[in-house]
C-alpha positions, 0 to 999 in steps of 0.5 A: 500500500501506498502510505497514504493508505497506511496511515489512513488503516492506523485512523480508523484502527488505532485510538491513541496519538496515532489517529490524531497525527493521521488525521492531521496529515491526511486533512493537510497533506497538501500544506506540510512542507509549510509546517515544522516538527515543532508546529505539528506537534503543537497542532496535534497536541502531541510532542516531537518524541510521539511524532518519532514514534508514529514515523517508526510505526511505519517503518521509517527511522525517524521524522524526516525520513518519513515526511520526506516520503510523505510529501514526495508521494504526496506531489507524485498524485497532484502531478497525475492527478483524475479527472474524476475523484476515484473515491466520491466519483459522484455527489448527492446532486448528480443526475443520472446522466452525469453519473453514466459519464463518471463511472465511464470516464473513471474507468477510462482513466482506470484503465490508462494509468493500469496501462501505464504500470505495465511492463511488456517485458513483465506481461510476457515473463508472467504469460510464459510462466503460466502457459507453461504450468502445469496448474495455475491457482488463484488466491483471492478474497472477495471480491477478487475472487470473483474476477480470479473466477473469470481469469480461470474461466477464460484459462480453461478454455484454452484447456489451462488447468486453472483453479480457484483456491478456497480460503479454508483449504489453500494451504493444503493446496499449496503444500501439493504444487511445485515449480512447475506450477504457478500461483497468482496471487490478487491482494490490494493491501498485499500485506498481513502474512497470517491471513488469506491470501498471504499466509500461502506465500511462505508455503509456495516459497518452500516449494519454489512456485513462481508467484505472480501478484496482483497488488497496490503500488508502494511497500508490502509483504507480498511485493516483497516475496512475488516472482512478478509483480502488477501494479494496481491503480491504487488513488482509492482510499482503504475506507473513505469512498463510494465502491471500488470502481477503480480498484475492480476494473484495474484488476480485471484489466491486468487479468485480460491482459494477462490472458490475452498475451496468454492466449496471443502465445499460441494463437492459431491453436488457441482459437481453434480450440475456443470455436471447437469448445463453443461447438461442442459445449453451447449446441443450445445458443440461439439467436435470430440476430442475423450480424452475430448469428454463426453457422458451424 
């Protein structure tokens, strides 16, 4: 996660001085550069060794180094700002026609910026390593899990043994793959070890599975230990919005992407497969649209 989105995960989990300095920062993210240790520390009713501290919550060696970062992320989203807000994409007032036209553009600006955090070089290592595995599983809580269904769906039919890991039996699952193998991986926080999906990493490290993750841009567990790493669209907020528009379509983004460099590997045979699958499975498809209607 980005630190922004750390420090917003300690206001609404912690309840000491922690909360106070995070909304401050957040409320003011834009006018820090203008204020000192000193003035901070008086605005948050707090002291200079309890700003220290809050720095070493999130792993910096001390307040500086901190605002440092913080502020540089802070000047890295105003220089790639949305047109749309991805958190409050419509107001109370917003008829139905400008809703139709933020969500689209939302997902347009989504779409863009997803684009831009790929690496071709990283889109055609992660297409080759799963073309070639013997199993793909996908590890995924809700709502990931609904697009690790579709990239599974779209891997079967193309005759990859794809399958989706259940939260309760992954480790068991886990513990059976080998390097021929290949796990992937949806997280947008990527962090926290011990629970679903991330206390699967450690198991597929012993068994050398390549790992190929889906996650928010900035520091976390799973970037760490990742084979291949994509890059979500992450200007949400952890809490504070209307839905994860742009989280979700950034997501799937990657996922087609990902299937279809899959798919493009070995093209002619995959779409002869794909015909003669809809051939013998969807007989009882019908339709009276002469542009769409085909006949086998």
């Amino acid at each position: 996660m980005y630190l922004f989105q750390r420090i917003e995960e300690a206001v609404f989990k912690q309840f000491d001085a922690r909360r106070t300095i995070g909304e401050f920062l957040l409320a003011n993210r834009e006018e820090l550069p203008n204020y000192s240790m000193d003035e901070i520390a008086k605005l948050t009713h707090t002291s200079k060794a309890t700003l220290v501290r809050f720095a070493k919550y999130f792993d910096y060696s001390g307040w500086t180094e901190f605002m440092y970062a913080f502020t540089h992320e802070v000047v890295h989203f105003e220089e790639n700002t949305f047109e749309i807000d991805p958190n409050i994409p419509f107001t109370r007032s917003a008829d139905t026609l400008e809703i139709i036209e933020n969500i689209a553009n939302l997902r347009i600006q989504t779409i863009k910026e997803t684009s831009s955090l790929m690496s071709v070089d990283d889109i055609s290592k992660a297409a080759k390593i799963i073309s070639q595995a013997n199993n793909i599983i996908i590890y995924g809580r809700s709502p990931n899990s609904y697009f690790g269904e579709l990239f599974k769906r779209n891997l079967n039919t193309i005759h990859k043994k794809a399958f989706m890991a259940d939260g309760d039996e992954s480790g068991l699952i886990s513990n059976t793959l080998t390097s021929e193998d290949c796990a992937v991986i949806i997280s947008y926080s990527g962090n926290n070890a011990d629970t679903y999906p991330m206390k699967n990493v450690k198991w597929l490290l012993n068994n050398h599975v390549p790992i190929i993750s889906i996650t928010s841009g900035g520091e976390n567990y799973l970037r760490d230990y990742s084979t291949i790493v994509f890059n979500v669209s992450s200007r949400e907020k952890l809490y504070s919005k209307i839905s994860n528009f742009s989280t979700e379509e950034s997501i799937l983004f990657i996922l087609n992407v990902l299937y279809a460099k899959i798919f493009a590997l070995d093209y002619d045979h995959n779409m002869e497969m794909k015909i003669e699958n809809s051939r013998t499975l969807e007989t009882r498809r019908m339709t009276t649209f002469k542009d769409i209607s085909e006949e086998f």
